[in-house]
C-alpha positions in Angstrom: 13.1 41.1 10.4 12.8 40.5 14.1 9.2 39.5 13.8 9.7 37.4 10.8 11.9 35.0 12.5 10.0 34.9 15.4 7.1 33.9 13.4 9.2 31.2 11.7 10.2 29.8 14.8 6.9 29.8 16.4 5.4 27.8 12.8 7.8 25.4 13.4 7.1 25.2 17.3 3.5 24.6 15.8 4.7 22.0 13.5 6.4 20.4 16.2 3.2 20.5 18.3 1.5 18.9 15.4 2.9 15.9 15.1 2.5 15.3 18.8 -0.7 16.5 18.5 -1.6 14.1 15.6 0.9 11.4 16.0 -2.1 9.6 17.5 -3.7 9.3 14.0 -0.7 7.7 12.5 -0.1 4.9 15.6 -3.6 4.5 17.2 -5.0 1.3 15.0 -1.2 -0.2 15.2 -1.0 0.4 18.8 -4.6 -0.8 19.5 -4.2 -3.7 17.4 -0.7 -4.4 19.2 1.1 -4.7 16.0 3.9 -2.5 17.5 4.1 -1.5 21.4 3.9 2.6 21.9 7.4 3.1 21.7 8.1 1.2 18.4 5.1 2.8 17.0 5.8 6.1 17.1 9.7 5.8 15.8 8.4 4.0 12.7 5.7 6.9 12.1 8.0 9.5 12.8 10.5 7.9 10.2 7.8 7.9 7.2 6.5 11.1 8.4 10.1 12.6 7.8 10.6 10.3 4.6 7.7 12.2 3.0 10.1 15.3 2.5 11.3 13.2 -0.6 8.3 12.0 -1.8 6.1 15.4 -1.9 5.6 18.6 -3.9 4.9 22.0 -2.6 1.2 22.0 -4.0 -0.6 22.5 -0.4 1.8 24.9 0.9 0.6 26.9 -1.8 -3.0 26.5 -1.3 -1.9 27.5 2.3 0.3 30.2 1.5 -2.7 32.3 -0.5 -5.7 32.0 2.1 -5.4 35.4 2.5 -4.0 38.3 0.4 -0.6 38.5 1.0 -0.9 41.8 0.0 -3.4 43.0 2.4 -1.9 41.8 5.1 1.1 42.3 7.7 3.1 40.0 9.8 1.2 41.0 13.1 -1.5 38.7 11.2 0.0 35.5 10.5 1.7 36.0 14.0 -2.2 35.8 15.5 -3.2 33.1 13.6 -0.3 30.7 14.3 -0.4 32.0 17.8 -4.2 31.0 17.8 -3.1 27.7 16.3 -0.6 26.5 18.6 -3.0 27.3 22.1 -6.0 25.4 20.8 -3.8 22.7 19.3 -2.6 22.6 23.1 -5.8 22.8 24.4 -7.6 20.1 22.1 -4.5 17.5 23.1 -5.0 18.1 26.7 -8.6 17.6 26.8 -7.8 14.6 24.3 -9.7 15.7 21.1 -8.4 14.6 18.2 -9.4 17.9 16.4 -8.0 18.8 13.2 -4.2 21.1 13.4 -4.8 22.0 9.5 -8.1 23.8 9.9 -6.3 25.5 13.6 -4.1 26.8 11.4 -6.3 27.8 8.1 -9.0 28.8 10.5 -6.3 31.4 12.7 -4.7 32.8 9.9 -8.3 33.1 8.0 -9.6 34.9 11.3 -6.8 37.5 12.2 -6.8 38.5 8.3 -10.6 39.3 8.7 -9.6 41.1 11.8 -7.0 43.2 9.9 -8.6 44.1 6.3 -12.4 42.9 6.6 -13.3 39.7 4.4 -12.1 40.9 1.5 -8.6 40.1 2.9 -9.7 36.4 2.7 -9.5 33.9 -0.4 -12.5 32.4 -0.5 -12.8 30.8 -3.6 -10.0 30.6 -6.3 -11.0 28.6 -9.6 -7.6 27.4 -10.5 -6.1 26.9 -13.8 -7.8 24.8 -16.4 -8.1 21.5 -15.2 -7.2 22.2 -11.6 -9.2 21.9 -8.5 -10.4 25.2 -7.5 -9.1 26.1 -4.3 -9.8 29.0 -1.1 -11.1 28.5 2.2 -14.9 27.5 1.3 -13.2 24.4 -0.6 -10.9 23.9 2.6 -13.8 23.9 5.0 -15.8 21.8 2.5 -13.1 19.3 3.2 -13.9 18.9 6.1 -16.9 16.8 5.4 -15.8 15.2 2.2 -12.2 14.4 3.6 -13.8 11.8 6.4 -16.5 10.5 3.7 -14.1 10.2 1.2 -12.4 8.2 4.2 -15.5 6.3 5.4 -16.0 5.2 1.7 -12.8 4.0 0.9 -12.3 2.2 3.7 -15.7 0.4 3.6 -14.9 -0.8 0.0 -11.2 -1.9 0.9 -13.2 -4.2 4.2 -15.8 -5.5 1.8 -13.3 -6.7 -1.2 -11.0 -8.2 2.0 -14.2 -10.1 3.8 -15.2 -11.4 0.5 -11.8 -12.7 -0.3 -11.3 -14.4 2.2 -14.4 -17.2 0.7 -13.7 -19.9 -1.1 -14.9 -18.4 -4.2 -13.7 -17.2 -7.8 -15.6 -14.2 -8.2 -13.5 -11.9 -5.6 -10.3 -13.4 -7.3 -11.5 -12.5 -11.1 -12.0 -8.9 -9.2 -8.6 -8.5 -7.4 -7.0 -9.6 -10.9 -8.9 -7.1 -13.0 -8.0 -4.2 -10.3 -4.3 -5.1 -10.2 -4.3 -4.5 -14.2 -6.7 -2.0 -14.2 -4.2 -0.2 -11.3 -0.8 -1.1 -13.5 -2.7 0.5 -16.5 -3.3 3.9 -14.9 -0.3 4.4 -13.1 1.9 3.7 -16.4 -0.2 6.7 -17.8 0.2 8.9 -14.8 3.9 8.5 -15.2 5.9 11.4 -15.9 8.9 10.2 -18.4 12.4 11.5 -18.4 11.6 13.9 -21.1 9.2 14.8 -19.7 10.8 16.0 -16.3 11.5 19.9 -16.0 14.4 19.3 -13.5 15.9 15.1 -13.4 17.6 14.3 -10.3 19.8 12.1 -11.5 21.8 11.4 -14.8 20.4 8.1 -15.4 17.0 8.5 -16.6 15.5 5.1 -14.8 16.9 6.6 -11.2 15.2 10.4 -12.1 11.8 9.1 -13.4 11.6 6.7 -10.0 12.7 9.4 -7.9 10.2 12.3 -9.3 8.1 13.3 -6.6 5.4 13.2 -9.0 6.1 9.5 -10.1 6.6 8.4 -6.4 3.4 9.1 -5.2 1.6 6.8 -8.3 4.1 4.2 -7.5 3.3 3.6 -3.9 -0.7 3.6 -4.7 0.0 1.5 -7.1 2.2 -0.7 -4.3 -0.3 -0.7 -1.9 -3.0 -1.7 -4.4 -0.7 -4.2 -5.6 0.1 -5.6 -2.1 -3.3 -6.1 -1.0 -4.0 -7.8 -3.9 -1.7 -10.5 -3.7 -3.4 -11.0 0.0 -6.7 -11.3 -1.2 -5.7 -13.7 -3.8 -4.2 -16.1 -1.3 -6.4 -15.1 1.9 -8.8 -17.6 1.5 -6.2 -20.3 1.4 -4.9 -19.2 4.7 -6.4 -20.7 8.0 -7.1 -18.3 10.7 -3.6 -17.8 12.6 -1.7 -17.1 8.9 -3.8 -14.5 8.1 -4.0 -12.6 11.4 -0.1 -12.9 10.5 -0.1 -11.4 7.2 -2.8 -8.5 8.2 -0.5 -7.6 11.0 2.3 -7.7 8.8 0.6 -5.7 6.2 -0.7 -3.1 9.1 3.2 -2.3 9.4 2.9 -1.3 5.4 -0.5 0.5 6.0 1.0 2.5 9.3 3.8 3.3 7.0 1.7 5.0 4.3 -0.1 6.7 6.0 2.1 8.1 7.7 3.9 9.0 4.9 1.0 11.2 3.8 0.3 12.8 7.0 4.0 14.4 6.9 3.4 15.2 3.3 0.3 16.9 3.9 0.3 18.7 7.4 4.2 19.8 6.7 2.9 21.8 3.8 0.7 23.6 5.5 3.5 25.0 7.8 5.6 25.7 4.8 2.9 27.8 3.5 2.3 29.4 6.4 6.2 30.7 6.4 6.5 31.3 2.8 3.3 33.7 3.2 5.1 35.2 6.0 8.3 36.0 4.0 6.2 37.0 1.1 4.1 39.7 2.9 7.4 40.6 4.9 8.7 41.7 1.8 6.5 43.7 0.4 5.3 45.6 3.9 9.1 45.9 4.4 9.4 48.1 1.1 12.2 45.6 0.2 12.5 43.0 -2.9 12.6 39.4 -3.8 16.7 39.8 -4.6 17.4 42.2 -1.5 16.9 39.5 0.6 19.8 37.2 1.7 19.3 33.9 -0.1 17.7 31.8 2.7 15.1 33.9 2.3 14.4 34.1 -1.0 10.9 32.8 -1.3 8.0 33.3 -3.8 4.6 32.1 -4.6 3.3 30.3 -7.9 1.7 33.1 -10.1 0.5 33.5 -13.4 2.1 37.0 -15.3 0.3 39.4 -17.4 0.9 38.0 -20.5 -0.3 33.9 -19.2 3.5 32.9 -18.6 3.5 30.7 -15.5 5.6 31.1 -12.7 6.8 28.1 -10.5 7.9 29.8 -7.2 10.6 28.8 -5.3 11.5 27.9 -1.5 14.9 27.2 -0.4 15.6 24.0 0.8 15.6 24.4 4.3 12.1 25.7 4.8 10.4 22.1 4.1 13.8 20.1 5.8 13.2 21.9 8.8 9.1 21.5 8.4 9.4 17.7 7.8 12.1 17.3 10.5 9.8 19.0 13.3 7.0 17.0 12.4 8.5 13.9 12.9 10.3 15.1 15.6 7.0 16.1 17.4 5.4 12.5 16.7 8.4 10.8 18.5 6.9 12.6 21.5 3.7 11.3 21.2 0.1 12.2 22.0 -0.8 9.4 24.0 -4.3 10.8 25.4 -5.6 10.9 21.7 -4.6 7.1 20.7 -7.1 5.7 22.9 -10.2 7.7 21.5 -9.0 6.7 17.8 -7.6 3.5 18.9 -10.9 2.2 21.2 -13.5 4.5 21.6 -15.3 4.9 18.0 -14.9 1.0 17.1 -13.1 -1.8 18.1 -9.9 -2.4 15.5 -8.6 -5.5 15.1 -5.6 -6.1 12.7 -8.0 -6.1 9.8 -10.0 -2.9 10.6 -6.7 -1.9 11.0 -5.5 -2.0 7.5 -8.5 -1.3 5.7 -9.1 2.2 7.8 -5.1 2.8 7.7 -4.8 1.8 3.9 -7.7 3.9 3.0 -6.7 6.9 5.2 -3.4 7.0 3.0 -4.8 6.8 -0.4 -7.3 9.7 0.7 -4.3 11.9 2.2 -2.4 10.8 -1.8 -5.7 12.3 -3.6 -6.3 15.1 -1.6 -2.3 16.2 -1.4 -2.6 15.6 -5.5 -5.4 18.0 -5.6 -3.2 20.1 -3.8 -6.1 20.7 -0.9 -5.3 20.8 2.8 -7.3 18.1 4.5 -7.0 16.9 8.1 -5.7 13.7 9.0 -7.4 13.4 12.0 -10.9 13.4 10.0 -9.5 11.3 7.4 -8.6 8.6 10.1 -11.8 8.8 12.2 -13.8 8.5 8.6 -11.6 5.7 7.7 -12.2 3.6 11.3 -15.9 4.4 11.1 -16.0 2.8 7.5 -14.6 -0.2 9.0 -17.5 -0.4 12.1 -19.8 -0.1 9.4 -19.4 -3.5 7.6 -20.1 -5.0 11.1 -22.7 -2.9 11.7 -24.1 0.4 12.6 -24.7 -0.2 15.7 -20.6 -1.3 15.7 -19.4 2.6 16.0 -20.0 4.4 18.8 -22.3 7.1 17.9 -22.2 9.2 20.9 -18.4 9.7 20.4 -17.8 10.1 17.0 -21.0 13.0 17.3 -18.5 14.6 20.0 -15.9 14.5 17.8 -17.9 15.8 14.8 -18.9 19.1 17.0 -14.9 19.5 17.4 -14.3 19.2 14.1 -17.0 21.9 12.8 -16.1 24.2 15.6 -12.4 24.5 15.2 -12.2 26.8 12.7 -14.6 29.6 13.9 -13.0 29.3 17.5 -9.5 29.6 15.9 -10.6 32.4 14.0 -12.1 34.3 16.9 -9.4 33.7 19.3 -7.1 34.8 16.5 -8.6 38.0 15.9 -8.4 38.6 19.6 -5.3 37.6 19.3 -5.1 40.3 16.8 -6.2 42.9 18.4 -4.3 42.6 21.6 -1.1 42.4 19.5 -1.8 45.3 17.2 -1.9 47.1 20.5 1.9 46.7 20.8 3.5 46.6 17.5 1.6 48.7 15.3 
């Protein structure tokens, strides 16, 4: 039991750690573009980054939870890999590389399992359910790429519709209108209705269908959809000084969402990580689900023997003590970071701002819906690279973004080595 609770406090030392580490991705554009000063910019991302803890599922965490066999494994292996996690998350922030604390962590616990059981231990590749995104650790590293061009994309798109709207024509209008129905149309079929809610929160059905996890996250893409919209329909009405005002207005809305999805998705992964550890606790220990005191009664999603399906459960303190680290851990910063994201790739201005911020969220919303673990750092720097691009190329600086690409394909093979030293040198003392 006594290294089961140091692992739990060491994944939430991580967490912590993480949002310092990555609080730069939430605040760098804002800060650059002097929206809000340091200070006021990392309150207000700490604040969405603990709000997510009402507005997200468990969906990653479980993807997390099963990169590895829980059977096959002991607790002297996610100790390694967290351990691994948390000194080249250290490491990366001091040299100020905004590398990526979800594939530290994926890439740790991947390499110590290796280390322990071979790579048979590992999860590799996991079809899913009908329907489903397939899921394991090739997907997760294929993420790594797609994430920041998913990113890059989006963000490119959201510039173009905004520099075109902001012409004295009626083409981009007749476009903003058609996507604002086109966006009301699908989230009113994404909806889940009170009957159709396995547990309602509240007694009044309007209050439980609004407050379904499920629902919220359709609601706020469908609000920031909405809200740049209504700007694009009046931006070219505007002279210059009203609509720096409005962007830099809606950057505060931007900041906020994505924000909001960076607690939603890199607090899951730490919930996974425990929940694994309690899992594989349990069954090394020789004990079982309902021996064990009630604040530790965790278990994975599962399919039975006969097809019935199997929800899980995690007691509520796991992902309120997850969320509350995280934001905790961006209220301290990560200053060295912000100016790489904030100056070095391409200059932001409040516009850049929201497109790379707005299309950052709405990648961090798909990906968490998929329920795939994707970096928000890459997701950011994809996002302010689409942005340069409708400049021009020559508008990101190539030789750092390169730099940072090298740091992004590294970090998991160096995590996983150093955790299987890590490994090694442990299983030396408490095996």
């Amino acid at each position: 039991m006594t290294l089961l609770i140091i692992i739990i406090v060491l994944a939430l030392i991580f967490d912590y750690i993480n949002g310092f580490h990555d609080a730069a991705n939430s605040i760098a554009t804002v800060v650059a573009t002097k929206v809000l000063t340091p200070f006021q910019a990392v309150l207000w991302a700490a604040f969405f980054n603990f709000l997510a803890y009402w507005v997200f599922g468990f969906g990653v965490a479980d993807t997390v939870a099963k990169t590895a066999h829980t059977m096959e494994i002991d607790l002297v292996v996610i100790l390694a890999g967290v351990i691994a996690a948390i000194l080249w998350n250290l490491l990366t922030w001091w040299l100020g590389i905004p590398s990526s604390s979800s594939h530290t962590l994926i890439g740790g616990f991947a390499g110590a399992a290796i280390a322990h059981a071979g790579f048979g231990a590992v999860v590799w590749y996991n079809a899913g359910k009908p329907g489903e995104m397939p899921t394991g650790v090739l997907i997760i590293a294929a993420f790594i790429f797609l994430a920041p061009l998913i990113g890059t994309l989006v963000s490119y798109l959201i510039s173009l519709w905004l520099m075109h709207s902001s012409k004295k024509t009626i083409g981009p209008k007749i476009f903003t209108v058609l996507l604002m129905v086109v966006t009301i149309w699908f989230v009113v079929t994404k909806i889940e209705y009170y009957d159709e809610i396995k547990h309602p929160r509240f007694a009044s059905q309007f209050l439980s269908v609004i407050t379904e996890p499920h629902n919220i996250k359709w609601l706020l893409v469908a609000f920031i959809i909405l809200s740049i919209s209504f700007f694009c329909l009046i931006f070219s009405s505007l002279n210059q000084n009203q609509s720096t005002s409005w962007l830099r207005k809606m950057q505060l809305l931007s900041s906020a969402s994505f924000s909001l999805g960076h607690g939603g998705n890199d607090s899951q992964k730490v919930m996974g990580i425990i929940a694994a550890a309690v899992v594989v606790y349990i069954h090394t220990s020789g004990s079982s689900l309902a021996a064990m005191p009630e604040w530790l009664q965790v278990s994975l999603p599962s399919i039975g023997a006969n097809g019935e399906e199997f929800t899980g459960h995690m007691p509520g303190w796991i992902p309120l003590a997850c969320y509350t680290a995280i934001a905790a851990g961006t209220l301290s910063g990560g200053w060295k970071i912000v100016k790489t994201m904030g100056s070095k790739i391409t200059k932001v201005t409040p516009f850049e701002g929201v497109a790379a911020e707005t299309a950052g969220a709405l990648t961090l919303y798909f990906t968490e819906h998929l329920k795939i673990p994707v970096s928000t750092t890459h997701t950011i720097t994809g996002s302010i690279i689409g942005c340069g691009l409708t400049k021009r190329i020559s508008a990101v600086r190539w030789g750092v973004t390169v730099k940072l690409i090298w740091a992004w394909i590294l970090t998991i093979p160096v995590s996983a080595l150093l955790a299987a030293l890590i490994y090694y040198f442990l299983s030396i003392f408490l095996e």
